[in-house]
MARSEBA-486401 format. One record per residue (C-alpha): x, y, z; chain. Coordinates in steps of 0.25 Angstrom, whole numbers, plus 5000, padded with zeros to 4 digits. Example, Ala and Ser with C-alpha at 12.3 -4.5 7.8 and 13.67 -1.06 7.14 Angstrom:
((5049; 4982; 5031); A);
((5055; 4996; 5029); A);
END
This chain:
((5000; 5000; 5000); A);
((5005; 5014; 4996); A);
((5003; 5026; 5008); A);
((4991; 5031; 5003); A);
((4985; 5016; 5004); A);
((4990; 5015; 5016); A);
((4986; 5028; 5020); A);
((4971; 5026; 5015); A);
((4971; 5011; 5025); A);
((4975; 5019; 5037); A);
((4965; 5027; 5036); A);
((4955; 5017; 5033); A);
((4961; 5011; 5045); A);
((4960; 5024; 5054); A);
((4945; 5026; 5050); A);
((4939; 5012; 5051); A);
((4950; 5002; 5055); A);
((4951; 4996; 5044); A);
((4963; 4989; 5038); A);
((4966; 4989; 5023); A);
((4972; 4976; 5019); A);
((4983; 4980; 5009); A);
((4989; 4987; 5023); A);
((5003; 4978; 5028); A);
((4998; 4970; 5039); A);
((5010; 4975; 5048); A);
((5004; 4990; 5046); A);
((4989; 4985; 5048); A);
((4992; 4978; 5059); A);
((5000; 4990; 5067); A);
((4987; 5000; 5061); A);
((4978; 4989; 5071); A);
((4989; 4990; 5082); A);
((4989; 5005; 5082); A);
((4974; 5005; 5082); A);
((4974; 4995; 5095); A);
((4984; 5005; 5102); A);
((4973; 5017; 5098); A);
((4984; 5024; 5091); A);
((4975; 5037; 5084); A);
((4982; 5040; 5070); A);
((4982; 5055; 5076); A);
((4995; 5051; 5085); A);
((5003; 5060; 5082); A);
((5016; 5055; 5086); A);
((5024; 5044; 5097); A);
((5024; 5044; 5111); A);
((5037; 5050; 5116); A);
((5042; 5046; 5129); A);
((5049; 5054; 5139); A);
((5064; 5057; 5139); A);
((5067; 5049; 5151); A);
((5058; 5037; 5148); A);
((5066; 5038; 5133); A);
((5081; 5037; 5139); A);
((5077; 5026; 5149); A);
((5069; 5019; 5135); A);
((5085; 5021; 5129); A);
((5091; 5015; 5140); A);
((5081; 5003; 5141); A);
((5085; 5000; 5126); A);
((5100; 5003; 5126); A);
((5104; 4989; 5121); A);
((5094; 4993; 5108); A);
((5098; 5006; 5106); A);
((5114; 5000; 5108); A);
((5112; 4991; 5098); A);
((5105; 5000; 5085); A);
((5114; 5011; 5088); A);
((5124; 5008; 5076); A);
((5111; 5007; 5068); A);
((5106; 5021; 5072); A);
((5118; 5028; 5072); A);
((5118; 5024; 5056); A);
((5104; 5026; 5053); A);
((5111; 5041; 5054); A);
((5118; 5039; 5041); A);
((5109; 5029; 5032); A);
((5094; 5035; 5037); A);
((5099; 5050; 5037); A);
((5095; 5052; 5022); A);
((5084; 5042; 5022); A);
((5076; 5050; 5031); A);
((5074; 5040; 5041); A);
((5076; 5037; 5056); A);
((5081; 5024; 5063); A);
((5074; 5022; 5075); A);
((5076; 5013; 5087); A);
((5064; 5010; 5098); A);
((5062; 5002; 5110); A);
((5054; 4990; 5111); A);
((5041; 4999; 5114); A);
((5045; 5008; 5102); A);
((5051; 5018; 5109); A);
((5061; 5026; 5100); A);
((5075; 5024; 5107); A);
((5082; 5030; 5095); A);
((5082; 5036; 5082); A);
((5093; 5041; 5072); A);
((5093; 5043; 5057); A);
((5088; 5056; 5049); A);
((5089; 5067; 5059); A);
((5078; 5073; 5050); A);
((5068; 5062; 5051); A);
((5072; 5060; 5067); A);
((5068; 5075; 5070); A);
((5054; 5072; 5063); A);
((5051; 5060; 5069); A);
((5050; 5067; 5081); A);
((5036; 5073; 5076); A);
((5030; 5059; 5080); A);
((5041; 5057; 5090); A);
((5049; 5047; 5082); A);
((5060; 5049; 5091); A);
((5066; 5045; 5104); A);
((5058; 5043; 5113); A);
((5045; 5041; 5104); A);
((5037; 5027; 5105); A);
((5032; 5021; 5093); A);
((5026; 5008; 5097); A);
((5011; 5006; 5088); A);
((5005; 5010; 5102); A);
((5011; 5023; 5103); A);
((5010; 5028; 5088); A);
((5003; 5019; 5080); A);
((5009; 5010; 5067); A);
((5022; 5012; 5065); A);
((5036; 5003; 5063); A);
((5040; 5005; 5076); A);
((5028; 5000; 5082); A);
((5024; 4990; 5071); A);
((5039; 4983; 5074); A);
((5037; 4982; 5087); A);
((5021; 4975; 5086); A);
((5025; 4966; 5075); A);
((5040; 4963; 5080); A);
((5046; 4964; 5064); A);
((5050; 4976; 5055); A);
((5038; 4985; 5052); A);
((5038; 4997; 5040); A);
((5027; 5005; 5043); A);
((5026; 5019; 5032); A);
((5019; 5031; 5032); A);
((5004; 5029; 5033); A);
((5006; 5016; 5037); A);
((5008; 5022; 5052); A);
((4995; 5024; 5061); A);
((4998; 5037; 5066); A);
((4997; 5048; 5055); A);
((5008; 5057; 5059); A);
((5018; 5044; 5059); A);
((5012; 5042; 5045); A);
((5024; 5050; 5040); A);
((5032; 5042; 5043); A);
((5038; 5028; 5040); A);
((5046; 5019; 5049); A);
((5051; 5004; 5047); A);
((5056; 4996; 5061); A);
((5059; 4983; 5065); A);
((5059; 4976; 5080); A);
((5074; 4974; 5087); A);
((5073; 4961; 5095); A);
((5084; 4956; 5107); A);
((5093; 4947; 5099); A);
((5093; 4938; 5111); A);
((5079; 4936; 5114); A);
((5069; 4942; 5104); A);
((5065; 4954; 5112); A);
((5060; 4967; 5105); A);
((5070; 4978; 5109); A);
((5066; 4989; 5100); A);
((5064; 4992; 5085); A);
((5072; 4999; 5075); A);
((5063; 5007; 5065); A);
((5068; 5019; 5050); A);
((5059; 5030; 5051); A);
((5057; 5042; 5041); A);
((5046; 5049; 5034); A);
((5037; 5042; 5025); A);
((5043; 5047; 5015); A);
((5055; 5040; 5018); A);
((5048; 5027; 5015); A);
((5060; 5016; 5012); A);
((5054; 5001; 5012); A);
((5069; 4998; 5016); A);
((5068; 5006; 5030); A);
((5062; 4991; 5035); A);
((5074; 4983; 5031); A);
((5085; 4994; 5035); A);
((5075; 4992; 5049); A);
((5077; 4978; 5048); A);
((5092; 4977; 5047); A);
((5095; 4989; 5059); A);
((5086; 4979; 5068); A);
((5094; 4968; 5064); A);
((5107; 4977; 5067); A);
((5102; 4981; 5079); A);
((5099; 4966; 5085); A);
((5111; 4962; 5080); A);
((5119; 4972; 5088); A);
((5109; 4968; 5098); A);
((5114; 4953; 5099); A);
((5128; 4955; 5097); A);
((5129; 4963; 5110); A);
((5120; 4953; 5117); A);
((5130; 4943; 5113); A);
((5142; 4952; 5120); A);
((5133; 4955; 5131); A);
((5133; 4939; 5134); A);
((5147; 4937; 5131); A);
((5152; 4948; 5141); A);
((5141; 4942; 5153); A);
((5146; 4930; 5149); A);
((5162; 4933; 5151); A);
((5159; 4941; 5164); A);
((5152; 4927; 5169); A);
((5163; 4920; 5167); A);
((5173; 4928; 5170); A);
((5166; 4930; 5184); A);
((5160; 4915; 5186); A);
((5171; 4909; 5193); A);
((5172; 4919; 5204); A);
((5156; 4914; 5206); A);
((5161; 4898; 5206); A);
((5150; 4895; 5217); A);
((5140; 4903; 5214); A);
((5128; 4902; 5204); A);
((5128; 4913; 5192); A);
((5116; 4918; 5181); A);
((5121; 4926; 5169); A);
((5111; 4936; 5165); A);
((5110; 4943; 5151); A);
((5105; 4958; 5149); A);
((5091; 4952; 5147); A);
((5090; 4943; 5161); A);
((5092; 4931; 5153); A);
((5099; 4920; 5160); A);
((5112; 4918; 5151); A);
((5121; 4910; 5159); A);
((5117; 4902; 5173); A);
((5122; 4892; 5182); A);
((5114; 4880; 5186); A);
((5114; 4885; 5198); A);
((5113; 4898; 5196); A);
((5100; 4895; 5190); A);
((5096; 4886; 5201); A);
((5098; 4899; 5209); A);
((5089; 4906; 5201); A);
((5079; 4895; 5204); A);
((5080; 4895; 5219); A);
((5078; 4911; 5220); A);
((5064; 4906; 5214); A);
((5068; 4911; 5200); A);
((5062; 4902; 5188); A);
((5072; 4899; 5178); A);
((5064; 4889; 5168); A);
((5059; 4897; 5159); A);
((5066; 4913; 5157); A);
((5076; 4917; 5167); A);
((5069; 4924; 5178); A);
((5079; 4936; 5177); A);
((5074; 4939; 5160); A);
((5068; 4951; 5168); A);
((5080; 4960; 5168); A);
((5080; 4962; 5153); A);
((5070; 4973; 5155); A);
((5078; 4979; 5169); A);
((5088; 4991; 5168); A);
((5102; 4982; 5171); A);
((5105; 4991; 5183); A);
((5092; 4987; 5189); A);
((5095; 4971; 5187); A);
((5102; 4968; 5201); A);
((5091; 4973; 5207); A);
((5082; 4964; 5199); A);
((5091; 4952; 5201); A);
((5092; 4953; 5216); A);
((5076; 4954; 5216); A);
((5075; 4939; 5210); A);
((5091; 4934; 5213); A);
((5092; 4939; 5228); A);
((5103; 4932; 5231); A);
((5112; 4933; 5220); A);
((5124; 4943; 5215); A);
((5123; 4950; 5201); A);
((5134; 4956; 5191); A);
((5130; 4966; 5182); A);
((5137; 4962; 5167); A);
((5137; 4977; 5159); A);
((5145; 4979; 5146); A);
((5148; 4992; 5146); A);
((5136; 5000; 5151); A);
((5126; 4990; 5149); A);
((5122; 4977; 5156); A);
((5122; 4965; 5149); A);
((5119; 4955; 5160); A);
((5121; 4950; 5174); A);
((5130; 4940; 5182); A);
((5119; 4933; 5193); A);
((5127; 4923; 5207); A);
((5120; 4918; 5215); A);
((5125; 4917; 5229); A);
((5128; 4908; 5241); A);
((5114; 4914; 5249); A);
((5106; 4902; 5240); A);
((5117; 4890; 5242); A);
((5106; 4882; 5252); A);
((5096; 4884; 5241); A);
((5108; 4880; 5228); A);
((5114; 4868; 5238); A);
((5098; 4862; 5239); A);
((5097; 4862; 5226); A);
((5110; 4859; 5222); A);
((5107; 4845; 5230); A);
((5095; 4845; 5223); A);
((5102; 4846; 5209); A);
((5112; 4833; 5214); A);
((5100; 4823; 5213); A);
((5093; 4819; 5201); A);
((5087; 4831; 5194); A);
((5071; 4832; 5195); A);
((5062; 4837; 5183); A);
((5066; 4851; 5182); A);
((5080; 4852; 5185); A);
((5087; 4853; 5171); A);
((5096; 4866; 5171); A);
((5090; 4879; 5163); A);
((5104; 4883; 5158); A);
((5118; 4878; 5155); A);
((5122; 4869; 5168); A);
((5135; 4873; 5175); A);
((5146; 4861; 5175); A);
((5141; 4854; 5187); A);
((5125; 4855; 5185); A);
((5117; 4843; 5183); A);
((5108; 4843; 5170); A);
((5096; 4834; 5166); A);
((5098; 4836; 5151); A);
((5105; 4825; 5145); A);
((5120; 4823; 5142); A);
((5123; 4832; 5131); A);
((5127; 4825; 5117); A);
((5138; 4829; 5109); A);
((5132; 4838; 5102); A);
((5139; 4851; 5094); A);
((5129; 4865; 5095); A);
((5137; 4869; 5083); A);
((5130; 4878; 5077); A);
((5122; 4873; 5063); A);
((5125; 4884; 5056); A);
((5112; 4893; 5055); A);
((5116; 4903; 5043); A);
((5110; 4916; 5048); A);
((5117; 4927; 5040); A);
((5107; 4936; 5037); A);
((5102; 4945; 5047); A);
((5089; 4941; 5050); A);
((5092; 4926; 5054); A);
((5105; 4928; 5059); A);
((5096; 4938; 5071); A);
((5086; 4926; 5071); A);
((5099; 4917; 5074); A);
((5105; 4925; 5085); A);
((5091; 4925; 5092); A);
((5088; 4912; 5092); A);
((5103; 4910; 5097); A);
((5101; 4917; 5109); A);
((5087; 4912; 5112); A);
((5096; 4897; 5109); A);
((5105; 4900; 5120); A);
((5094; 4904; 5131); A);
((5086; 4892; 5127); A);
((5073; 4901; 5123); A);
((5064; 4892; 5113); A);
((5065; 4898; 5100); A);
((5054; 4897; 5090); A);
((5059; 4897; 5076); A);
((5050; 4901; 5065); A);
((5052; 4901; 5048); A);
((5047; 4894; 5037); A);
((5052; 4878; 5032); A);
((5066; 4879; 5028); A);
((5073; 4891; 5035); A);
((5081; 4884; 5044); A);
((5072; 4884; 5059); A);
((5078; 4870; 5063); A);
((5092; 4876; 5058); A);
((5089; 4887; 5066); A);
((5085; 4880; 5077); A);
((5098; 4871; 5077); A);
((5106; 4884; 5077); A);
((5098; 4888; 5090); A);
((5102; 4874; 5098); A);
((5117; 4877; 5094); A);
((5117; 4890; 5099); A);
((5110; 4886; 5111); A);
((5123; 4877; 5117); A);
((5115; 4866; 5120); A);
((5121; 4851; 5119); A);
((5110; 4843; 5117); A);
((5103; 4839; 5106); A);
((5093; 4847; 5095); A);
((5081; 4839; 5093); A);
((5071; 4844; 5081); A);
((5056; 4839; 5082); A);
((5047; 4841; 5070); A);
((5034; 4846; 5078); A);
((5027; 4843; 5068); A);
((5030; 4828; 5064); A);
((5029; 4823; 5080); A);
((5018; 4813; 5081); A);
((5006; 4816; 5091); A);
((5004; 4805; 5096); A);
((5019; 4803; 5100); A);
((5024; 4817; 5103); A);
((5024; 4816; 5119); A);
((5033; 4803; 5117); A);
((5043; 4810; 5104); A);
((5046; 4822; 5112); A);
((5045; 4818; 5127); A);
((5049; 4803; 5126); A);
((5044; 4792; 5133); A);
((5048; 4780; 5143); A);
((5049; 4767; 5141); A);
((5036; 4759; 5139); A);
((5028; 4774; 5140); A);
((5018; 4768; 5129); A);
((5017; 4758; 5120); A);
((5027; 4757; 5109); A);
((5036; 4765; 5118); A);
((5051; 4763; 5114); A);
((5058; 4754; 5126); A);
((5065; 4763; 5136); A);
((5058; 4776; 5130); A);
((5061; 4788; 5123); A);
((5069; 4800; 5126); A);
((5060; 4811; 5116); A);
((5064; 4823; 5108); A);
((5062; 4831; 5119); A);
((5073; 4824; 5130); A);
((5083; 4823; 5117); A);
((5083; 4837; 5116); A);
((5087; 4840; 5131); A);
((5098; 4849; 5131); A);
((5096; 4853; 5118); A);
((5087; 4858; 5108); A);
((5073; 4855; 5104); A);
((5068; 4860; 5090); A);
((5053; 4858; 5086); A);
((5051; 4861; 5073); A);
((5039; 4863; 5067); A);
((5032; 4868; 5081); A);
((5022; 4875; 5072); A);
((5015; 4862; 5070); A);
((5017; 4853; 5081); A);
((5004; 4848; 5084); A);
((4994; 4854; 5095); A);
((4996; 4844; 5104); A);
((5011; 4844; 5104); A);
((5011; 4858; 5107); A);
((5004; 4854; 5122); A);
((5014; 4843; 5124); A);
((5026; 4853; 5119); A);
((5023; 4864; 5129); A);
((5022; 4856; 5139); A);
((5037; 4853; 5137); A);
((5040; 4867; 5136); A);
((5033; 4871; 5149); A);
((5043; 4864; 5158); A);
((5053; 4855; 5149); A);
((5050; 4843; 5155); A);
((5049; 4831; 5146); A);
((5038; 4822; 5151); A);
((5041; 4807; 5142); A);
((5030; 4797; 5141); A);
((5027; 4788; 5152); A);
((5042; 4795; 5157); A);
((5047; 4805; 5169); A);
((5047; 4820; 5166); A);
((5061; 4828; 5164); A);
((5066; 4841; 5159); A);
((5072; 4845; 5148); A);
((5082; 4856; 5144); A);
((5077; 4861; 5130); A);
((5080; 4871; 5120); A);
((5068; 4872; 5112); A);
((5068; 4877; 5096); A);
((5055; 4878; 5088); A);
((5051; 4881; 5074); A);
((5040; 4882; 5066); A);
((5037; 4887; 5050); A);
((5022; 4889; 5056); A);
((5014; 4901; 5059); A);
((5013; 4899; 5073); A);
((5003; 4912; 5076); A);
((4993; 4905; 5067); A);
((4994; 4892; 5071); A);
((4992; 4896; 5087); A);
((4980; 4904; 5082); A);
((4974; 4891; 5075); A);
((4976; 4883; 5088); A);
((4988; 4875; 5082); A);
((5000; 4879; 5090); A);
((4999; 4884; 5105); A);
((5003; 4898; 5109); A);
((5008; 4896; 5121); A);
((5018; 4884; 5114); A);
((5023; 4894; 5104); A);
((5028; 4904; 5116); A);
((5036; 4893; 5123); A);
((5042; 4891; 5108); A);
((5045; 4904; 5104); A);
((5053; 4913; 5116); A);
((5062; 4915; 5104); A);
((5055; 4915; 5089); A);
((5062; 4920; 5076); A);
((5058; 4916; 5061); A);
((5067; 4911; 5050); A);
((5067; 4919; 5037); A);
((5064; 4912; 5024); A);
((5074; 4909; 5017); A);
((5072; 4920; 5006); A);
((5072; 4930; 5017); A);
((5085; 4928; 5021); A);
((5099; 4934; 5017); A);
((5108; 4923; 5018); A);
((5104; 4915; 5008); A);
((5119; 4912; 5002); A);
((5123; 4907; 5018); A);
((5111; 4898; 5021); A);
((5113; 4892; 5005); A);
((5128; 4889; 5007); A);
((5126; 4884; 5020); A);
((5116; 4873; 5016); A);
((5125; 4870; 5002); A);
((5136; 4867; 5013); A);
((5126; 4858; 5021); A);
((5120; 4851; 5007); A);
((5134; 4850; 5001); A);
((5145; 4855; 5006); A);
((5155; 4854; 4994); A);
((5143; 4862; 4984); A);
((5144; 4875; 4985); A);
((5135; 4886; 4976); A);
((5139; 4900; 4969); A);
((5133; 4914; 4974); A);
((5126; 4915; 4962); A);
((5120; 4901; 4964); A);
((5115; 4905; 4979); A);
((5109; 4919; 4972); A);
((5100; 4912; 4962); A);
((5094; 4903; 4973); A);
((5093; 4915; 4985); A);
((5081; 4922; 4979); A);
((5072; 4909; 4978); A);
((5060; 4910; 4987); A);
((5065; 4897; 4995); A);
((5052; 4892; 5001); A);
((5058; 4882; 5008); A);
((5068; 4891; 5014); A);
((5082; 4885; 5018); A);
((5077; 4870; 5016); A);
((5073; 4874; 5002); A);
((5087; 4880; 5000); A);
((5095; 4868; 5005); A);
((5087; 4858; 4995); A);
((5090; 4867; 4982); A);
((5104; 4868; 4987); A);
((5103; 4852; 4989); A);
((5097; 4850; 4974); A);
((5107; 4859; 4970); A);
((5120; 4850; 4974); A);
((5113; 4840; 4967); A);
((5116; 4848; 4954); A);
((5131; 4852; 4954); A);
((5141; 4844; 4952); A);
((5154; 4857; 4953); A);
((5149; 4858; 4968); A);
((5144; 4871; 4966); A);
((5131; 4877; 4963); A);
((5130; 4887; 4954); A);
((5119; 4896; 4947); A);
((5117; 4887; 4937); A);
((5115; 4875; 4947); A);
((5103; 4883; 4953); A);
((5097; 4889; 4940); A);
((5098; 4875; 4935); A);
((5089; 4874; 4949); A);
((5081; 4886; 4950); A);
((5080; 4889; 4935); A);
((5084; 4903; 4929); A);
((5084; 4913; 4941); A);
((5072; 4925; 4940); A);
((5072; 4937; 4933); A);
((5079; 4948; 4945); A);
((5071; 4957; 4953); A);
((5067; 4971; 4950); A);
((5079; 4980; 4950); A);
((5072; 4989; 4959); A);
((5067; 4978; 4970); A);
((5084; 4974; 4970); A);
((5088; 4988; 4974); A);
((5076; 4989; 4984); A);
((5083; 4976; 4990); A);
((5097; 4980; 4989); A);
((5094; 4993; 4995); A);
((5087; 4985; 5009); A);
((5099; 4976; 5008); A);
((5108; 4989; 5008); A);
((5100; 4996; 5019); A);
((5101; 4983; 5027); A);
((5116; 4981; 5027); A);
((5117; 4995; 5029); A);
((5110; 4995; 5043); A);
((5119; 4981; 5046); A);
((5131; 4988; 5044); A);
((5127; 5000; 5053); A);
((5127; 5009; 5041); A);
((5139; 5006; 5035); A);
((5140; 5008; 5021); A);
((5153; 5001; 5017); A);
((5149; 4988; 5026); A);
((5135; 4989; 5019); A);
((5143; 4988; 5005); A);
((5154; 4979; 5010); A);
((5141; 4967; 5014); A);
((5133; 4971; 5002); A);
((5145; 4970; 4992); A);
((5141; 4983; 4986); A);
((5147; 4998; 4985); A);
((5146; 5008; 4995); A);
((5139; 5017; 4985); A);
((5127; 5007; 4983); A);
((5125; 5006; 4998); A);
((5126; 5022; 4997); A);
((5116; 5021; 4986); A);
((5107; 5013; 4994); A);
((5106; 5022; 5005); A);
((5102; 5033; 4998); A);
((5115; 5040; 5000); A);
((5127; 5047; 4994); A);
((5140; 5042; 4995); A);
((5148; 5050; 5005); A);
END
């Protein structure tokens, strides 16, 4: 729809509520949302909060803004002739910073598109900023698109920043300007500074860790007798003692599910020994800063629980009851009930992730791998889930084994006794001396249910029953624990089968404390990567030229990775030099298809360009460097003269 389409559909909106149905859902729906929050088209601009409530906002956020400075000192030079802004909220779309055209950042202030300015849908109606934080994705909203009239001249394109580590919204970054600035690009240059941003994000996570990590070890001898917690800048448990943990437990602290001390992510660091003394009375804390700010907390226990730690030290000396399997990494004396741990290597299998998008998808699922938090892993048939979920037991560290079960192909009848086992002479038929089940084999390792979209309803009662407590209960046998790193996947559209009644809710949330989606295939940039990486599995003495592998990328590949793999297979069938070349693949494919429209290629050079760009932190040699191109074409693309 042009503007004055659009245009027309608000109003018809505004007047009766009605929607049009050539309006983009994402808009429609934000138009409902502001409706609901009784937003009146007439607001005339954001709130603005007060100066003091402002600076503590910035401080609250100072990781966030930390991490997308490089980007907004840069959007200085490549937005200042394109008359735009880039700006940076809080996760309540609150405007922490902004930078770019001092021009357009002076009339933002008209709506208060400024610091201090909140621009969530229930403040100021539809707009990017607000659209990105309902809907969580990247969200272009132009000109009359916006509810409010006086942010109608306006357009704006934002996208969410999540925590690397566990998913949690941080902030959005969004490009605003005048309408008449309109660039459909503004979304993917978005896009790329997100990415930017959470990677900086991750990286000083990862030094963060290293440093609390050191200084634990460093320290630890001097504590040879006492029990010691790890805490990371978010509360999470990141290192713990058996008895350390046990501690925990005897100060009435739950530690089966999250760790009870997750609650200091949202305290001020100066305020958490304080906090810890509160639920941890009897206990020493080291604060662990790099530089200025916190990034964790050495916990000890001390001697004034010893009667409580001897009684159930004693306790721990006799055979273990249901219940008693550590939550964390034993120390080198702890008793465990998992079984001995095989010789297995945790090497990694070698996920290619070179472009952007799934190389953040991987990182995630790492560090949700490493804290043992189920992981939901969604995507269509072929692009690589089970792969995926491979890399995530590797990264986890865990010895024992990783056992796949197709949901979908496990019998009804016989599901208790496939996954939980049996004893001997449990029923009739019963293999002499039982069974273990799929669920003991992967004690201490990993569990992978694939295809949890269509596991049968009945299944779904007998699974979260095993997830409420991990306790294997085998047919005609004796309850136990196990110690489970739980991995699901699914090509199924979950949302629609809970509302038909075919998957439970409530299953879905104990599956999902960490979800992400493969892209397709077609969707992803490292095409050359994945294809080599499957010729070396298929035949490792084949190899295929550059040119062969650019005739093949721009195929729709339905079947994703696996479709891939087999025309790479049929295509080692074909040569005999032991390398594939064009002519093997047009020999294949037939003659290749007429190229696009020359000025469709520039539009998607130009993204490309915009998207390095904000990569490299607005470099323009490194930009031309990646890209194999000259400086004076990434000067072009810009819109700007050469110096």
């Amino acid at each position: 729809m042009d503007q004055r389409d659009v245009r027309a559909a608000w109003q018809k909106f505004v007047e009766r509520g009605t929607l049009s149905g050539e309006l983009r859902s994402t808009v429609a729906a934000s138009w409902q949302r502001s409706r609901q929050h009784r937003i009146t088209v007439d607001r005339a601009k954001a709130p603005l909060v007060a100066e003091a409530e402002l600076f503590r906002q910035r401080s609250k956020n100072a990781s966030l803004r930390h991490a997308a400075r490089c980007a907004l000192q840069n959007s200085k030079t490549f937005l200042s002739e394109a008359g735009s802004i880039m700006i940076l909220t809080d996760p309540t779309g609150l405007i922490v910073d902004t930078q770019g055209d001092a021009r357009v950042i002076d009339a933002g202030r008209t709506v208060h598109l400024e610091h201090g300015g909140r621009w969530s849908e229930a403040d100021i109606g539809t707009n990017a900023i607000g659209a990105a934080l309902a809907e969580s994705r990247p969200v272009q909203i132009h000109g009359a698109e916006h509810f409010c009239t006086e942010v109608q001249r306006w357009t704006c394109a934002a996208v969410p920043v999540h925590d690397p580590s566990d998913g949690e919204l941080l902030g959005v970054v969004d490009i605003s300007g005048p309408a008449s600035t309109f660039n459909p690009q503004s979304l993917a240059l978005a896009v790329a500074v997100g990415h930017h941003v959470e990677s900086v994000l991750a990286q000083q996570d990862r030094q963060d860790k290293e440093q609390l990590l050191c200084d634990f070890i460093a320290k630890r001898a001097s504590w040879a007798t006492e029990e010691c917690i790890l805490l990371d800048r978010r509360g999470a448990i990141l290192h713990a003692t058996e008895r350390g943990l046990r501690a925990m437990r005897d100060n009435g602290l739950n530690t089966d599910g999250d760790a009870p001390t997750r609650f200091l992510k949202t305290v001020q660091f100066e305020d958490w020994p304080a906090k810890l003394r509160e639920i941890l009375p009897h206990a020493s804390f080291e604060l662990v800063k790099h530089g200025s700010t916190g990034v964790g907390a050495i916990v000890v226990m001390h001697a004034r629980r010893r009667a409580a730690m001897d009684r159930s030290s004693s306790t721990a000396k006799e055979p273990r009851q249901r219940g008693d399997i550590p939550l964390s990494a034993p120390s080198r004396n702890a008793q465990t009930s998992s079984p001995p741990a095989k010789p297995t290597s945790n090497k990694s299998p070698g996920f290619v992730a070179q472009d952007p998008n799934v190389l953040a998808i991987v990182r995630r699922v790492e560090s949700a791998a490493i804290r043992k938090m189920p992981i939901l892993i969604r995507g269509e048939t072929g692009t690589g889930k089970e792969q995926l979920a491979r890399h995530a037991h590797a990264a986890s560290g865990r010895a024992g084994a990783f056992v796949a079960i197709n949901c979908a192909a496990l019998p009804d009848s016989l599901v208790e006794a496939e996954l939980f086992g049996y004893a001997d002479g449990a029923f009739t038929g019963a293999r002499q001396g039982g069974a273990g089940g799929l669920v003991k084999e992967a004690n201490g390792g990993t569990l992978f249910l694939d295809e949890i979209g269509d596991m049968p309803v009945a299944l779904q009662g007998v699974l979260l029953r095993l997830l409420d407590d991990w306790t294997v209960r085998p047919v005609g046998g004796s309850a136990y624990k196990v110690d489970v790193f739980l991995v699901s996947a699914t090509n199924a559209a979950l949302d629609r089968a809970i509302a038909e009644g075919r998957f439970r809710s409530d299953l879905l949330y104990r599956l999902n404390t960490l979800e992400v989606r493969l892209p397709r295939l077609r969707d992803r940039c490292d095409f050359d990567a994945i294809a080599r990486q499957l010729l070396r599995k298929i035949d490792p003495a084949c190899d295929i030229t550059p040119e062969a592998l650019a005739r093949l990328a721009p195929n729709h590949w339905h079947g994703n990775i696996r479709e891939l793999g087999n025309m790479l297979a049929r295509l080692t069938l074909g040569v005999s030099s032991g390398m594939i070349d064009l002519a093997c693949v047009d020999t294949m494919l037939g003659p290749a298809a007429a190229p696009p429209a020359a000025g469709s290629l520039q539009d998607v050079q130009r993204a490309r360009i915009l998207m390095v760009y904000a990569e490299t932190s607005g470099n323009v040699s490194e930009t031309a460097r990646r890209l194999g191109v000259s400086r004076n074409t990434i000067y072009r693309a810009l819109g700007q003269p050469r110096p």
